[in-house]
C-alpha positions in Angstrom: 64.4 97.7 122.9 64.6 101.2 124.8 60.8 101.3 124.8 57.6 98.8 124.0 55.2 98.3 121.6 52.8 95.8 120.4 55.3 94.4 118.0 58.2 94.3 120.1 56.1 92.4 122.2 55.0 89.8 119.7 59.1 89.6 119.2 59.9 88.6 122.3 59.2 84.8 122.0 61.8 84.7 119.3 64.4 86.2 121.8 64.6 84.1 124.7 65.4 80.2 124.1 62.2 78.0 124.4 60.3 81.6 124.5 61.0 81.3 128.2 62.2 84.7 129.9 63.5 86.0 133.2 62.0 89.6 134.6 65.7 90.8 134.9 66.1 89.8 131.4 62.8 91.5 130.1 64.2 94.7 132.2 67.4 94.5 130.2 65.1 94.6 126.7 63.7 97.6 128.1 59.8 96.4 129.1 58.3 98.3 131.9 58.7 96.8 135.3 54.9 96.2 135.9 54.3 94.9 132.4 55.1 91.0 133.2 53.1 91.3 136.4 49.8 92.5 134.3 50.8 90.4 130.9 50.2 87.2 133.1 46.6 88.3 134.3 43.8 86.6 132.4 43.8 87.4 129.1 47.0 89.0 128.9 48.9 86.4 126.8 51.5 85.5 129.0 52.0 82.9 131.7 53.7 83.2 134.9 55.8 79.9 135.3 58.0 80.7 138.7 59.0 83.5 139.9 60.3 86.2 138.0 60.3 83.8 135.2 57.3 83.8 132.5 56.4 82.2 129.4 55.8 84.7 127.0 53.8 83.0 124.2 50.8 82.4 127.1 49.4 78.8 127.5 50.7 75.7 129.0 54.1 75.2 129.4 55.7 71.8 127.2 58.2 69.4 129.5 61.2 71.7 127.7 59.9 75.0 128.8 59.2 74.1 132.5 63.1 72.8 132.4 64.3 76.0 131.2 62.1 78.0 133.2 63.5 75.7 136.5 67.4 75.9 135.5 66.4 79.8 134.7 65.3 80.2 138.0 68.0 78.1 139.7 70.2 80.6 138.3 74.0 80.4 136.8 75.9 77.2 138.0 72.4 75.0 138.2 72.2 71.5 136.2 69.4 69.2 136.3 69.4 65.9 138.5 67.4 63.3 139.4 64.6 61.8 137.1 64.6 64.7 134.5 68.7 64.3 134.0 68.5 60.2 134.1 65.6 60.6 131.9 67.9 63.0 129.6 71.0 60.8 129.7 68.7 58.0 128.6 67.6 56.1 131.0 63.7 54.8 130.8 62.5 52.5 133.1 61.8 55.6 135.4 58.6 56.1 137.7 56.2 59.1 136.4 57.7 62.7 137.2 56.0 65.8 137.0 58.8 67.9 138.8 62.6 69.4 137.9 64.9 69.0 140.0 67.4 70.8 139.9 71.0 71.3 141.7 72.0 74.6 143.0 75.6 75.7 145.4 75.0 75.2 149.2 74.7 79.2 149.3 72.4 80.4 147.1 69.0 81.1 149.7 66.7 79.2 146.9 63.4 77.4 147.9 61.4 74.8 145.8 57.9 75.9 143.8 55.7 74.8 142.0 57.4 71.8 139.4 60.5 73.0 140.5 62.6 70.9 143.4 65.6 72.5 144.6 68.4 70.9 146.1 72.1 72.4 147.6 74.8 70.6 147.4 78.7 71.6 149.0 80.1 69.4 146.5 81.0 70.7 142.8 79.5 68.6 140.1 80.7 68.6 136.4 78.3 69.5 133.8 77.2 67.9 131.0 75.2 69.7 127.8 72.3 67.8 126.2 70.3 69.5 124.2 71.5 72.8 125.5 70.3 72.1 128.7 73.3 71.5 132.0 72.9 68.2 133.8 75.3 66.4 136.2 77.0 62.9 134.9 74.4 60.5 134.7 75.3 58.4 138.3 74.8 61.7 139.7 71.5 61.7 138.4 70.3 58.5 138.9 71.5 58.4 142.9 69.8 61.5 143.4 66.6 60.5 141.7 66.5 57.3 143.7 67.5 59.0 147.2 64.0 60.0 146.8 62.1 56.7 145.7 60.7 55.0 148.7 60.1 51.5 146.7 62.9 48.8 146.2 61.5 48.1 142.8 61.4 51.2 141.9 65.1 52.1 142.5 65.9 48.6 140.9 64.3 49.2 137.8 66.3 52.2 137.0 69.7 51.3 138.4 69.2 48.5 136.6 68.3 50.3 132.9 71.0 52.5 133.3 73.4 49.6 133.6 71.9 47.5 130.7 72.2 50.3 128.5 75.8 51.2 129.2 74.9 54.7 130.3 76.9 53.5 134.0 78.6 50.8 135.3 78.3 49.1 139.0 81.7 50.6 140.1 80.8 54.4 139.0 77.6 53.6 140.9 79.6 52.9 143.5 81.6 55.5 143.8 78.7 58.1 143.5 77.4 56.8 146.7 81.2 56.5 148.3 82.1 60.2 147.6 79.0 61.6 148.6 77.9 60.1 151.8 74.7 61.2 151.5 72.0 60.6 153.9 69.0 58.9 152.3 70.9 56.1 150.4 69.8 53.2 152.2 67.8 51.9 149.1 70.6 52.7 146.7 73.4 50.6 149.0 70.4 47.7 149.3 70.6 47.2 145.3 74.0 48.4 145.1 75.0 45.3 146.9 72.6 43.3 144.9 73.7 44.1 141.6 77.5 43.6 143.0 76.5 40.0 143.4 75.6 39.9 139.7 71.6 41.2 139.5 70.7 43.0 136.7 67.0 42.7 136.9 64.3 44.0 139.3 63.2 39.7 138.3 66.5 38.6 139.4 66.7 41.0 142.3 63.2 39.5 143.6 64.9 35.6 142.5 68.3 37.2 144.8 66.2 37.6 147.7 64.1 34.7 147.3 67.6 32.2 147.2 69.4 33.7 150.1 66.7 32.2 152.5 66.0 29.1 151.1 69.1 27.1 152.4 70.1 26.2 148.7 73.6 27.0 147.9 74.5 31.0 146.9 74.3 30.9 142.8 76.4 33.1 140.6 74.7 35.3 138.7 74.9 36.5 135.2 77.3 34.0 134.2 78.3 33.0 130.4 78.2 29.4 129.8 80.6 27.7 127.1 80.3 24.3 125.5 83.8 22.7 126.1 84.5 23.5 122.0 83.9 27.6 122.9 80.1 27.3 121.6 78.3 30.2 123.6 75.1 29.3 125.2 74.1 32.7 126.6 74.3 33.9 129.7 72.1 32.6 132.5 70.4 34.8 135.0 71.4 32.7 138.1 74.2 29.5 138.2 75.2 26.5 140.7 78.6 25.8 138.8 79.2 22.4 141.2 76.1 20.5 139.9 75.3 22.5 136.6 72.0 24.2 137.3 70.6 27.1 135.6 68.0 29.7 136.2 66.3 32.0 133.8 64.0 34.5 134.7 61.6 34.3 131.6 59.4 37.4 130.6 59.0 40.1 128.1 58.6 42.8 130.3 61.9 42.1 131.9 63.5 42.1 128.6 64.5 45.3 127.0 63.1 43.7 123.2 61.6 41.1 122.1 64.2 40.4 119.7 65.4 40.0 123.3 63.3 37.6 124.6 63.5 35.6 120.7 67.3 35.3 121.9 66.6 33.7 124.9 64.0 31.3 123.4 67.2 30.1 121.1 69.0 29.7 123.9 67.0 27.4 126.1 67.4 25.3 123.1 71.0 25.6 123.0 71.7 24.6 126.3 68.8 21.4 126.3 70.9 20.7 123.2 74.5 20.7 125.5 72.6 18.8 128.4 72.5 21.8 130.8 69.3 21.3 133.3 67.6 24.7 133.3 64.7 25.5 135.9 62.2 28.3 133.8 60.4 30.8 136.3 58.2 34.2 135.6 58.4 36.6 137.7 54.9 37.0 138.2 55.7 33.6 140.7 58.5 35.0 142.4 55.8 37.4 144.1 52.7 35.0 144.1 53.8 31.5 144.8 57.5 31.4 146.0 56.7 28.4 148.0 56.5 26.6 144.1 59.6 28.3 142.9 61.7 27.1 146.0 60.3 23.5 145.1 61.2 23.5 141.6 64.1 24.9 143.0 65.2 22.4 145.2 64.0 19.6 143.3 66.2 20.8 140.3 69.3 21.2 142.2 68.6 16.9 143.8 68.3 16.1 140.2 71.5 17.9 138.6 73.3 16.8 141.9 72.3 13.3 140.8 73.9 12.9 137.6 77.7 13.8 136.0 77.9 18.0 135.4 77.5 18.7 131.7 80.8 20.0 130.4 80.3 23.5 130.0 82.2 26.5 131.1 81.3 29.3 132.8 82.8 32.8 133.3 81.4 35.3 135.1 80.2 38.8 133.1 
């Protein structure tokens, strides 16, 4: 395109990925250095998205073209982290985000605008394509997103997604935070050490904390239980293997289905049925009225202290 028109023009959306452009690339075509700069006035059918980076069909920019427009502007080398990357690796329980972050070499002189968060890093990240877009591994992501979260519950609601769904495991977790030694990870080592206990909830985190000041004995957590003829019973969200106690954190919206929670329905039956005592707690309690939890607590452990342990087996997951 060694000079412009009207048509060229109207061809340019069909040029650049998600119709989103650069001004060096827009030079390269062969449009007049001022023409961006006067397209993106009102009326002119173009909209200026960050600097030196415009969306050429006009209007407002959809989730995909402000993440192209952000990585554009980050330059080569730049992959998303943080709550857009989690997000795109598949993680859900995440807080609202209107921002891209993205992650950029320690050198490049680049400042945050607009949607766009900028963050430098001495430390070479691999890069993985979704959707044609770069992102770092998925515990990159999710440590970087929650570096910036200032609530517990927040963090643990995410960690803890990833981890149900596979996407990362405690030890990779781990290691994120290990390597990097980043500053701001105080959160991220709180639930860290929670879910290394066994916690896979932001419920069980809340029933974690409640238990290690009550003076009742330290439960295992997320333990499988097996009749002494290998009949599974489930897994129970807390454990005291001496007397035979279990705890289940019931509610839908810590479930991930409620095909989910129909399982753990069967499963309460299952263990009545096997002679397991099982204390039943929402977490809506474990914030109101923890004074009632620690007393159905306590009074539950007496009891299973009081009569023989069921013979079941438990291994921890």
């Amino acid at each position: 395109m060694t000079r412009c028109n009207s048509r060229d023009l109207a061809a340019l959306a069909d040029m650049f990925p998600d119709a989103v452009a650069t001004w060096t690339a827009l030079l390269r075509l062969g449009v007049p250095q001022g023409l961006p700069a006067r397209k993106c006035q009102p009326g002119g059918g173009w909209t200026r998205l960050l600097t030196g980076v415009y969306l050429v069909t006009g209007g407002s920019p959809t989730r995909r073209q402000m993440v192209r427009a952000a990585l554009l502007r980050a330059g080569p080398g730049a992959a998303l982290t943080g709550l857009e990357a989690a997000h795109r690796h598949g993680v859900r329980r995440l807080p609202g985000n209107s921002s891209v972050h993205v992650l950029v070499p320690n050198a490049r002189a680049l400042a945050s605008q607009s949607f766009m968060v900028v963050e430098r890093s001495r430390r070479p990240w691999s890069i993985h394509l979704t959707d044609g877009f770069p992102m770092v591994s998925v515990e990159r992501a999710l440590v970087d997103a929650a570096r910036r979260q200032q609530q517990l519950d927040v963090v643990r609601a995410m960690l803890a997604d990833g981890l149900q769904r596979g996407l990362c495991t405690v030890s990779s977790l781990t290691d994120e935070v290990a390597v990097r030694r980043l500053r701001g990870t105080a959160i991220v080592r709180t639930v860290l050490s929670e879910v290394d206990d066994g916690v896979r909830s932001v419920a069980e985190a809340w029933a974690h904390s409640l238990v290690q000041g009550s003076g009742l004995p330290k439960p295992a957590w997320n333990v499988a239980l097996h009749t002494a003829g290998g009949q599974s019973l489930g897994v129970m969200d807390a454990w005291w293997d001496d007397v035979g106690l279990a705890w289940e954190i019931d509610s839908l919206e810590f479930h991930l289905t409620p095909e989910g929670y129909t399982r753990t329905m069967r499963k309460h039956s299952a263990l009545a049925a096997a002679g397991v005592l099982v204390v039943h707690t929402v977490p809506s309690q474990l914030q109101r009225d923890t004074a009632a939890v620690l007393r159905d607590l306590t009074a539950a452990h007496a009891s299973a202290a009081a009569r023989p342990r069921p013979p079941v087996k438990a291994t921890h997951q």
